[in-house]
Each structure stands twice: as structure tokens, then as C-alpha cells.
VOGU-3710 file (C-alpha; in Angstrom, 3 decimals, decimal comma):
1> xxxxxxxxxx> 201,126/78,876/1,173  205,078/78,822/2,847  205,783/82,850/3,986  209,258/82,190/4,929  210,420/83,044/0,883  212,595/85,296/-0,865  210,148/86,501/-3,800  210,707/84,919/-6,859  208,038/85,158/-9,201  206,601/81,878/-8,853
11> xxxxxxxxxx> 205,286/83,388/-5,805  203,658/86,327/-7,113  202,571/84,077/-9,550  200,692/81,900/-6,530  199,705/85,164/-4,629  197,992/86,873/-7,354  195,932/83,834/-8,686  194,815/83,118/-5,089  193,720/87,188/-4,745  192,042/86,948/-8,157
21> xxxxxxxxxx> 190,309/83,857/-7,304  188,816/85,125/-3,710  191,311/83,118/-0,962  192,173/86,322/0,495  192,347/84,921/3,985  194,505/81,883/2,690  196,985/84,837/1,621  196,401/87,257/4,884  199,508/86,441/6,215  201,666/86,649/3,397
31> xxxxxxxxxx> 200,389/89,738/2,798  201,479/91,163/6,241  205,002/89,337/5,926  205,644/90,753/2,596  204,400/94,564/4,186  206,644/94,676/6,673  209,374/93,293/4,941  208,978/96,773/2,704  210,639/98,896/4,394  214,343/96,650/4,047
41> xxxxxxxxxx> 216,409/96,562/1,127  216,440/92,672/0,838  213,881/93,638/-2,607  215,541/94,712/-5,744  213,499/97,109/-7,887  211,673/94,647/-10,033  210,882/92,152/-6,485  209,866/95,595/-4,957  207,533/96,273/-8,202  205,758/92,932/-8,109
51> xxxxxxxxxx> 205,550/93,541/-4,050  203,705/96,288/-4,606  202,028/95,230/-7,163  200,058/92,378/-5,878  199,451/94,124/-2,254  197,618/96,798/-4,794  195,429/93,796/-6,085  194,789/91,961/-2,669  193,615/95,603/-0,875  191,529/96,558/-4,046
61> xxxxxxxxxx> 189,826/93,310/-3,431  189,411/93,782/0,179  188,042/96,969/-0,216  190,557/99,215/1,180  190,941/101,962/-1,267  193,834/104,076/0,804  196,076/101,366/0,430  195,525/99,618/-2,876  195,788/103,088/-4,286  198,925/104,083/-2,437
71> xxxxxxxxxx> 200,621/100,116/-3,432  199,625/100,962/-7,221  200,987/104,394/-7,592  204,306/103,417/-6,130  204,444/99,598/-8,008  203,734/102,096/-11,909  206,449/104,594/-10,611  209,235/101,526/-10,099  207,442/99,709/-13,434  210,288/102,609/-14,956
81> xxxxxxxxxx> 212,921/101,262/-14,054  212,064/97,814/-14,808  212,966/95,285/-18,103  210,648/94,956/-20,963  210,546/91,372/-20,106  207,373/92,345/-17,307  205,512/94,524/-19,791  202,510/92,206/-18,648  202,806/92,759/-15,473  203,132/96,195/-15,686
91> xxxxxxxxxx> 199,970/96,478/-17,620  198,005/94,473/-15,281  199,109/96,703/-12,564  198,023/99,966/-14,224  194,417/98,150/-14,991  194,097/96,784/-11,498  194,656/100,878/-10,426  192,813/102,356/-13,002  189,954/100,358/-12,115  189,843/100,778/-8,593
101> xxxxxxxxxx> 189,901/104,320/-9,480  186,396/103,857/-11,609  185,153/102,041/-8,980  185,406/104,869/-6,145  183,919/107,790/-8,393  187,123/108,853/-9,323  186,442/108,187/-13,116  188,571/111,264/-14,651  191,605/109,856/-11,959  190,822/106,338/-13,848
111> xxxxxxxxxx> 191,002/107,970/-17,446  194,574/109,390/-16,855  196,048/106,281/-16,143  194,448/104,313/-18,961  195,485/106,766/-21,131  198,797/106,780/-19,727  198,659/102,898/-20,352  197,721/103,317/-24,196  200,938/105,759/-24,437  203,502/103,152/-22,715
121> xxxxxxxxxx> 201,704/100,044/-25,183  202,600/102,570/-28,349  205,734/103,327/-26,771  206,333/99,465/-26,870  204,538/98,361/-30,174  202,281/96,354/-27,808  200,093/94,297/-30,076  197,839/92,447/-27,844  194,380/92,964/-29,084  192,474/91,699/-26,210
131> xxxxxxxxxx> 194,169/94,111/-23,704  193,299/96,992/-25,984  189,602/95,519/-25,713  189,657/95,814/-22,468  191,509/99,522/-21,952  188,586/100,967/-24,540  185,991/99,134/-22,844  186,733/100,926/-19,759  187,516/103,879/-21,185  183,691/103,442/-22,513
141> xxxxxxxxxx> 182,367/103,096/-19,644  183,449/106,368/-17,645  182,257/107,888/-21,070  179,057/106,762/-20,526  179,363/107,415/-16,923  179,878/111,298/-17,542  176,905/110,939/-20,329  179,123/111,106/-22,943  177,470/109,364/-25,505  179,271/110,057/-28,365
151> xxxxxxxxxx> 182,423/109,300/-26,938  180,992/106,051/-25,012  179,716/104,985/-28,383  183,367/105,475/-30,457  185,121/103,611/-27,455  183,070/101,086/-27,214  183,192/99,989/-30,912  186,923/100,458/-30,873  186,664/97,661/-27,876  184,603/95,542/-30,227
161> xxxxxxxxxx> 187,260/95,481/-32,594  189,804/94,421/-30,641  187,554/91,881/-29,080  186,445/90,681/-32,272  190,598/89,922/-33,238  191,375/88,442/-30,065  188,087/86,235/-29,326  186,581/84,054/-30,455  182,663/84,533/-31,905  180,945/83,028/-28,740
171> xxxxxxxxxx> 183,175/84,393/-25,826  181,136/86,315/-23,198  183,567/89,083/-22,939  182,603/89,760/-26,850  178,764/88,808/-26,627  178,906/91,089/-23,290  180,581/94,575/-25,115  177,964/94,018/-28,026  174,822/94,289/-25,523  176,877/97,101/-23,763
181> xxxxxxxxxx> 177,054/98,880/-26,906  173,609/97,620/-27,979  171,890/99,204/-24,941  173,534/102,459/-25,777  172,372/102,572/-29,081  168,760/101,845/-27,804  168,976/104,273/-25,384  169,698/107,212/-28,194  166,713/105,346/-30,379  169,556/103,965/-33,234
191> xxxxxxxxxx> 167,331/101,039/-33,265  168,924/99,727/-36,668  172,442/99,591/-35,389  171,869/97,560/-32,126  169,252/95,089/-33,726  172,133/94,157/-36,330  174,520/93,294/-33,207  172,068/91,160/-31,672  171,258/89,590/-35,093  175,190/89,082/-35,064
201> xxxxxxxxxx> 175,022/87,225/-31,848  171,873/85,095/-33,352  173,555/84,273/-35,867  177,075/82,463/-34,291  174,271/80,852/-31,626  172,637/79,285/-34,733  176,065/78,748/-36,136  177,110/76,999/-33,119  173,332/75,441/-32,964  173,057/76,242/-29,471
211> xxxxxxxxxx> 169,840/76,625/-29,618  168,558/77,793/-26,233  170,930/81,332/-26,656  169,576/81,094/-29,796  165,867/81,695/-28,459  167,518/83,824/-25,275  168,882/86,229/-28,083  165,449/85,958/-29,984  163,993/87,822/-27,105  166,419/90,287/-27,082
221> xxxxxxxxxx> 165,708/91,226/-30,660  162,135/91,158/-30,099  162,498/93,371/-27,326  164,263/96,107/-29,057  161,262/95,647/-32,287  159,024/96,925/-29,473  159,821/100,224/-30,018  159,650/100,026/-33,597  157,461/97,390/-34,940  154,927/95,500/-32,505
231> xxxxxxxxxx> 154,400/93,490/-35,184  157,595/92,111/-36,227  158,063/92,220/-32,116  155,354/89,192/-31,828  156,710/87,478/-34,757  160,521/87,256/-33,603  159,345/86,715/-29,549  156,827/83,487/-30,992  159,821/81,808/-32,623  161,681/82,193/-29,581
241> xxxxxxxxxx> 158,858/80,737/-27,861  158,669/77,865/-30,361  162,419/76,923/-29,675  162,234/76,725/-26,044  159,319/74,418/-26,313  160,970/72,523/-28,531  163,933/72,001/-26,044  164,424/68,591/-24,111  164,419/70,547/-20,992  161,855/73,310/-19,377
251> xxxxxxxxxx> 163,320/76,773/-19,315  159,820/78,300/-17,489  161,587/81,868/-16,510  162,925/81,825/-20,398  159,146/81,230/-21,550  157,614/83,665/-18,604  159,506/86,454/-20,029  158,945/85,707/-23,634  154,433/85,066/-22,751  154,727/88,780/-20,976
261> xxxxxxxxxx> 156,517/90,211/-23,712  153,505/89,309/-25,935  151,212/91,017/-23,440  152,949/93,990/-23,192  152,672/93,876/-26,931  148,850/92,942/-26,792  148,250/95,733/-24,282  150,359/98,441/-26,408  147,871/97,701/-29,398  144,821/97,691/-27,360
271> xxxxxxxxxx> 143,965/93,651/-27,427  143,157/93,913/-24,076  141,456/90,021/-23,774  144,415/88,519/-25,393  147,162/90,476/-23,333  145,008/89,215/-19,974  145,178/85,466/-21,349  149,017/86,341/-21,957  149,653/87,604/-18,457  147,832/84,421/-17,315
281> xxxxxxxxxx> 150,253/82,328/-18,825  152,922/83,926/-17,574  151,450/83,552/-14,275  150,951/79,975/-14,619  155,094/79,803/-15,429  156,172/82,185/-12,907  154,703/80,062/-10,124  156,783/77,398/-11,016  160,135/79,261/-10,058  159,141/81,649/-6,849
291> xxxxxxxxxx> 157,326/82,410/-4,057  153,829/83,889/-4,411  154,563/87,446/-3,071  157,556/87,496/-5,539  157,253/91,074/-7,281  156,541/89,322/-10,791  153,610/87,471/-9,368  152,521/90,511/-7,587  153,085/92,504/-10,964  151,104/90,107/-12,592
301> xxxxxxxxxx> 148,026/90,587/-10,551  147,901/93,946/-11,247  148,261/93,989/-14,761  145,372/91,315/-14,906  143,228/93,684/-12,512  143,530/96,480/-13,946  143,198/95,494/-17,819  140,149/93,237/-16,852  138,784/96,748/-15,577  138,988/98,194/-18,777
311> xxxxxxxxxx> 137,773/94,921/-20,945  134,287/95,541/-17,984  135,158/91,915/-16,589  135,135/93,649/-13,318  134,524/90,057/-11,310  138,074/89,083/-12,537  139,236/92,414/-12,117  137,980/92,259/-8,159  139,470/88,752/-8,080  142,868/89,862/-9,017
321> xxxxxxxxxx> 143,465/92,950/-7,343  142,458/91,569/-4,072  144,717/88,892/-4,133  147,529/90,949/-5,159  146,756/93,553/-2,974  147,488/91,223/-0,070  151,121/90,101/-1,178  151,865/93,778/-2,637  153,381/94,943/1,171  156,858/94,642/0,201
331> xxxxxxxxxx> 156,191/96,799/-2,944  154,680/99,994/-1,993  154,610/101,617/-5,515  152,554/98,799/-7,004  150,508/98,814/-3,856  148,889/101,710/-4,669  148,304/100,700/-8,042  146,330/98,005/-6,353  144,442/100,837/-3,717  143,136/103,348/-6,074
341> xxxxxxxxxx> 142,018/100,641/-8,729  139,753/98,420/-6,073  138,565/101,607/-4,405  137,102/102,769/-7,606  135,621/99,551/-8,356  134,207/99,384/-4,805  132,786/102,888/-5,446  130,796/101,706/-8,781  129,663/98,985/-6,434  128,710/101,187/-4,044
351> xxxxxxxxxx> 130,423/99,372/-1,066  131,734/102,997/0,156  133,261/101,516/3,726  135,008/99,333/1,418  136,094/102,435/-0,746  136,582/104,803/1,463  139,367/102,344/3,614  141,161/101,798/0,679  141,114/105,503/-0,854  142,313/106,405/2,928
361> xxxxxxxxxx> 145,244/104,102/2,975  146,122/105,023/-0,623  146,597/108,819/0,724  148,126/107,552/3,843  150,825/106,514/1,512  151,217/109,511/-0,809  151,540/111,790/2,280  154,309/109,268/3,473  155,912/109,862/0,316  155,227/113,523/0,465
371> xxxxxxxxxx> 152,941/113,557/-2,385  150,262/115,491/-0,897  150,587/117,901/-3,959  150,067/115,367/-6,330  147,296/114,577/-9,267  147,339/111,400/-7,388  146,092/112,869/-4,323  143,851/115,336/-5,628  141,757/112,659/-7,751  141,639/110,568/-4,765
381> xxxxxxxxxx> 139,946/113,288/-2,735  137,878/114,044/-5,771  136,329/110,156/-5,962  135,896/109,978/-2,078  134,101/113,297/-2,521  131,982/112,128/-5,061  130,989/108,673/-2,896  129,743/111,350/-0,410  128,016/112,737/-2,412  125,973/109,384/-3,856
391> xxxxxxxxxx> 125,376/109,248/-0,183  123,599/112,669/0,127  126,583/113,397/3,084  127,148/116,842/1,237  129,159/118,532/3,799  131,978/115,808/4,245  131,966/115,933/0,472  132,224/119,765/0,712  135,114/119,665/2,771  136,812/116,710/0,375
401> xxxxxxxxxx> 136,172/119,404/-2,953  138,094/121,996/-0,948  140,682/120,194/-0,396  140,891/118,275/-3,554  140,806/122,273/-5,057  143,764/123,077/-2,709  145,742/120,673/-4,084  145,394/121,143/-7,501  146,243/124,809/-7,125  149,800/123,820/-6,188
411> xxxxxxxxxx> 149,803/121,663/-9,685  150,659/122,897/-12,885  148,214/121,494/-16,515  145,708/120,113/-14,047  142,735/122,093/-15,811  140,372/119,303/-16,327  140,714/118,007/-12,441  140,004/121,758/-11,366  136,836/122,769/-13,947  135,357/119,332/-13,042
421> xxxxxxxxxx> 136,439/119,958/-8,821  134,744/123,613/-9,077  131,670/122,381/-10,563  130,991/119,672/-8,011  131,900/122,562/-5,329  129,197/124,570/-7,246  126,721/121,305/-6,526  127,759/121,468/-2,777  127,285/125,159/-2,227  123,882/124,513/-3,830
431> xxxxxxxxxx> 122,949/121,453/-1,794  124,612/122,193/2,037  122,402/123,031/5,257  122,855/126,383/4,657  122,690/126,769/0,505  124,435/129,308/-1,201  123,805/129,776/-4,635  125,702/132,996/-5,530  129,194/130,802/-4,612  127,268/127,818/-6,380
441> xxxxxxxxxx> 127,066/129,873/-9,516  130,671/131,137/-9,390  131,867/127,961/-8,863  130,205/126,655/-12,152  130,944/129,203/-14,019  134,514/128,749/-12,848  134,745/125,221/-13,198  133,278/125,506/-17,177  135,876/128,362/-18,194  138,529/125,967/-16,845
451> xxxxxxxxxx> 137,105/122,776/-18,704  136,428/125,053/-22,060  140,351/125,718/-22,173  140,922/121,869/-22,643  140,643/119,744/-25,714  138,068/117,359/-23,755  134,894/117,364/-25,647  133,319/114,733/-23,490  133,924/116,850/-20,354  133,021/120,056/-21,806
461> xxxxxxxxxx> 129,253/118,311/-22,917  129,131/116,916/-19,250  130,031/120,424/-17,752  127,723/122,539/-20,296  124,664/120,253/-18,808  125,642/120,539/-15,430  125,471/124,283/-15,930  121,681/124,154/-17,827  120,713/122,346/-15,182  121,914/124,129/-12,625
471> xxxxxxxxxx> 120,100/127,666/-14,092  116,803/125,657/-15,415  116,728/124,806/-11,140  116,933/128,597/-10,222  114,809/129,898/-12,961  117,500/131,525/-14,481  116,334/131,716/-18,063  118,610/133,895/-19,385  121,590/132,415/-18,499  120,550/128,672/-19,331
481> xxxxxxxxxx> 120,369/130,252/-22,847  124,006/131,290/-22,958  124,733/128,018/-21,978  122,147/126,229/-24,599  123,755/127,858/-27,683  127,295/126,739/-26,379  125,912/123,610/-26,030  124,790/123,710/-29,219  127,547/124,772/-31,272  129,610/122,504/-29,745
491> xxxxx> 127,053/119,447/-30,573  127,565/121,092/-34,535  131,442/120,705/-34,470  131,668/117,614/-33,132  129,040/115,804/-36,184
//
């Protein structure tokens, strides 16, 4: 690109389409020969405007805010005293700054000049409905930004308008502002409203019998039927399925998402076997396309230990979370997930070393995350308690019920976790070197009153017999009565 040029506009032409598409070091150097030729008078005021113009563009895209913001301002204030003949230039110019605006935080800064840009385009009888599009569309967006729904929402369909004059069916400008507005309405639960834009989009795919967005979209509308119909959900997500198989090419990501879609749907209703044979295949697809500590994979294996716990296949279950547990490193959340799950299982085996390392590394990582007063931590101290005490160690299980209790009294609606804490305290006081059985009795007395408060009928039969037996040991009729009739009437309400 020749420097040594007046400034016609064939050369802002040149400049800005090299800015816009990314040879910003092909233009470096006419940028610095058109700066310091500023200062001069050799520019009239429209050469000056498009000067400033374009350096606007070319520092916005090289990330200096100061001075795209400064060449902006100073290119709208000459667009004044400019001919109607650069209207398009002028409105390019105010985008360009209105946008780098939006894109430093300075959103209400970015809504001024786009509104300022919808006055001078009335001022002009400016009819061009794909720049409207694209002024409401931003305007939507710092809506949104500043959680204004409402507003967000009425913007946004004004932009689809325009869009819908100005492009046609199949552009991705217009498919884009629909699933913009689509996610909005899913996000304020108008499920109706944003499954008929994505049925729109279906149907110019099947219009246009393109039919791989045509299964893409599918998924989309099965998606949003999660929330309302699982049902319907399986039915639209195994047509989309269908139509990717029946493609002449594989699309495995397409068909990974679509399988764990149909798990999550399987899990939601409680067909726990066929959601783990879904996850499978989805397994089977997603090692196709990455790496086996991807976080999908890793995702996977938990989902597949963790149901096969629940369906009793605790083999598979084992199998799973293992693996998974060695690739989950780079994802510490779903490591724990991984933790707590195999230390319970190694518990019911009763491989307590196994357990108890990885109970302790799963509170090694809460306390990193400084989630010591968490249920989380508190249950975890409650099952390595309870290993201690299957292994008659009463006083390191002591110490674990104390602390478990600690922690719970620093968390609000934990009532359950504290009745059932107290009573296995009660146990402990009873069963130390040194046995105390006043404390013992407080403690279960405690621990019931807080279980009775809670709707858990299971728990509440499990702590009434924990507290006969505990006064049919100390020859406390009396009391085991109180406790009998409890039991009792509780046995009548629940027949």
C-alpha cells in the first residue's frame, strides 16, 4: 500500500477494508503518515473526517481505546459539516464508536451515541433496514447487559424486523438475532415464544433442504422442550438423530450432543439403566473427536459412576469413577464429584485406607476453596466418622462428630445433618475410654428434637430406635417408653 498520497477516497476505501479484514501491520505505516500529517491544513473537512475516521477503526482494532475514542469523537463532530453524499460513512463511524464504547463497559456512553445515530437517520429519512438491524441489536444488547429484560426483549424484536426486510431467510446475522432473542425468552421461561423462532429457523433449513441445520436446529428445539415436555424433548432430539445418520458424512460431535441430551432426559425421569447406556454412547462418539482427559469425557465418567451407584451396579460404578478420577486434575469441581462418590463406595466396601485418602483429599480441596463451612464438608467428616466407628476407633470418630457438629453450626437448614451428628456423638460419649452417659443422653435427646423438626420419616424411625436402644442398654425403662409410644404413633401415620 503507496503512503506518499493525497487522500482520495479510494484510499480510505483500501485502508478501511484492510483494518476490517485484520492487515493491520500491512497498514502501520500509513497509519503513522496519515497522523502526523493531522496537524497541517493540506486536509479539507470531509479528507480530515474520513482521516479520522478510519484511524478510529484501525486503533479500536488494535486495542487502544484512548485513541480510537479520541479519532471518533472528533471524525462525528466534522461529520457536521460534511455533504449528505457520506451519510454512510458517517454512520459507520458512529457504529465503529459506539461499539468500542460497549466493548470497554461504557454501555450508557455507547447508548447516547446510537441514539444520537437513530436521530441523524430520521433527520435524513434514512431507509436502510439492515443498519437499523444492527443499531437495535446493539441497543439490545446493553439492555440486556444492565438486565433490562423488557427493554432487551422490545429491541431485539425491533432488530428482527429490520433483519427480516433486509436479509434474506438463511443469513446468519438473522438466524443469529433469533437465538439471541430466543435465549432471552428462555431465560424468563416464555418457552412458547422462543420454540416458534427456532421452529422458524427449521422450517427455511427444510425449505432450503439443508438438512444437517435442519437436525442442528432439531436439537435446539429439543433442548428448549426440556423444560417443558421430556417427552416431546426425546421425540424432536430422535429425529434429529435420525437425520444425521442418514447423512453421507459423520457429524460424531452433532450425534454426541444429541445421545447426551437423551440421557439427561433419561436421568430427569428416573430411567437410570437407559440414561447410563445413553452416556455410553456418547462416550463411544466423543472419543472420536478429543483427547481422553477432555472435560466431556471426564464428564462422562462421572455421570456413568455415579448413576451406576444408584441403579446398585457398583462394579461399573468403581470402574468409572476411577478412571475418571485420574484424568479429572484439570477440573477440580468435577474432581470432587469423583472423591466423595468412590470414598463412599470404598466405605460400603470397607476398604477404609482407601476411603479415608480420598475423603482427606476431598476436604483438602474444600478448605482450598474455603469451604470449610460447607454441607460438603460437614458430611464428609460425618462418613469418615462413621468408618471409625465400624472400626471400633471411637475416639478419632469422637473428635470427627465434633467437628462435623462445628461445622454445621455455622450452616443454616442443616437440621437433619445435626440430629443425625448429635446422635452418633451420643454413641461416642457412650462408647469412649472414659464413658459418659449423662452427655450421651443429651446428645440423643438433642439429636431426636432436631430430626423430629424435619419432614424425614425414614430418619426420624432410625433416630427413635437409636434412642430405645440406647435407654433399653441403661435400664432406663421409663424413658424407653416415651420413646416407644413416639415410635408408635409415628408407625400409625405413616400406614
Amino acid at each position: 500500500m503507496t503512503t506518499n498520497v493525497e487522500f482520495p477516497l479510494s484510499v480510505y476505501q483500501e485502508l478501511k477494508e484492510d483494518i476490517i479484514n485484520g492487515k493491520l501491520d500491512e497498514v502501520k505505516e500509513s497509519v503513522k503518515v496519515l497522523e502526523s500529517r493531522l496537524g497541517g491544513k493540506e486536509f479539507s473537512v470531509t479528507e480530515e473526517f474520513f482521516v479520522r475516521s478510519v484511524l478510529g477503526k484501525y486503533y479500536r482494532k488494535v486495542k487502544n481505546y484512548d485513541k480510537s475514542g479520541e479519532y471518533s469523537r472528533s471524525a462525528i463532530r466534522l461529520s457536521k459539516n460534511i455533504g449528505k453524499d457520506y451519510l454512510e460513512e458517517v454512520i459507520d463511524t458512529y457504529l465503529d464508536y459506539a461499539h468500542l464504547e460497549i466493548e470497554y463497559g461504557q454501555e450508557s456512553n455507547g447508548r447516547i451515541e446510537l441514539a444520537k445515530l437513530l436521530a441523524l437517520l430520521d433527520t435524513n429519512h434514512y431507509q436502510d433496514a439492515y443498519t437499523y438491524g444492527v443499531i437495535y441489536s446493539s441497543l439490545a444488547k446493553v439492555s440486556l447487559h444492565e438486565e433490562n429484560i423488557e427493554s432487551g426483549m422490545k429491541q431485539y424484536e425491533k432488530a428482527l424486523h429490520y433483519y427480516s426486510e433486509a436479509l434474506p431467510e438463511t443469513h446468519p446475522v438473522l438466524i443469529s438475532a433469533k437465538y439471541t432473542l430466543s435465549d432471552v425468552l428462555v431465560q424468563i421461561e416464555n418457552y412458547a415464544e422462543a420454540l416458534e423462532l427456532h421452529q422458524q429457523i427449521w422450517n427455511t433449513h427444510k425449505k432450503e433442504k439443508d438438512q444437517l441445520s435442519e437436525a442442528r436446529e432439531l436439537l435446539k428445539i429439543g433442548e428448549i422442550n426440556f423444560y417443558i415436555d421430556l417427552k416431546e424433548a426425546r421425540k424432536v432430539i430422535t429425529k434429529s438423530i435420525k437425520t444425521l445418520a442418514s447423512l453421507p458424512e459423520e457429524f460424531p460431535l452433532d450425534i454426541a450432543k444429541a445421545v447426551l441430551m437423551l440421557a439427561e432426559i433419561d436421568e430427569n425421569m428416573g430411567n437410570f439403566p437407559r440414561a447410563i447406556n445413553y452416556y455410553k454412547q456418547a462416550l463411544g462418539q466423543l472419543i472420536k473427536i478429543y483427547e481422553k482427559n477432555h472435560f466431556m469425557i471426564v464428564y462422562i465418567y462421572s455421570k456413568i459412576g455415579t448413576i451406576s451407584i444408584r441403579t446398585f451396579k457398583i462394579s461399573q460404578a468403581k470402574e468409572y469413577l476411577e478412571e475418571g478420577l485420574m484424568l479429572s486434575h484439570p477440573f477440580p469441581k468435577i474432581r470432587m464429584q469423583f472423591l466423595y462418590a468412590l470414598g463412599k463406595i470404598y466405605s460400603d466396601e470397607k476398604s477404609y485406607d482407601k476411603a479415608e485418602a480420598v475423603f482427606a483429599s476431598f476436604l483438602e480441596n474444600l478448605e482450598k476453596e474455603d469451604r470449610k463451612n460447607s454441607m460438603a464438608y460437614g458430611n464428609t467428616l460425618q462418613a469418615l466418622g462413621f468408618n471409625y466407628i465400624d472400626q471400633n476407633q471411637i475416639e478419632k470418630a469422637f473428635e470427627l462428630y465434633e467437628e462435623a457438629l462445628a461445622t454445621y453450626d455455622n450452616i443454616s437448614n442443616c437440621k437433619e445433618e445435626k440430629g443425625l451428628t448429635l446422635i452418633r456423638l451420643g454413641y461416642c460419649y457412650e462408647n469412649r475410654k472414659e464413658p459418659n452417659r449423662k452427655k450421651a443422653e443429651q446428645c440423643y435427646e438433642k439429636g431426636f428434637k432436631q430430626i423430629e423438626k424435619t419432614p424425614n420419616k425414614e430418619l426420624l424411625e432410625e433416630a427413635l430406635a437409636g434412642i430405645i436402644d440406647f435407654y433399653s442398654r441403661n435400664d432406663q425403662p421409663e424413658k424407653r417408653k416415651i420413646y416407644e409410644e413416639k415410635f408408635v404413633q409415628l408407625t400409625n401415620k405413616n400406614q
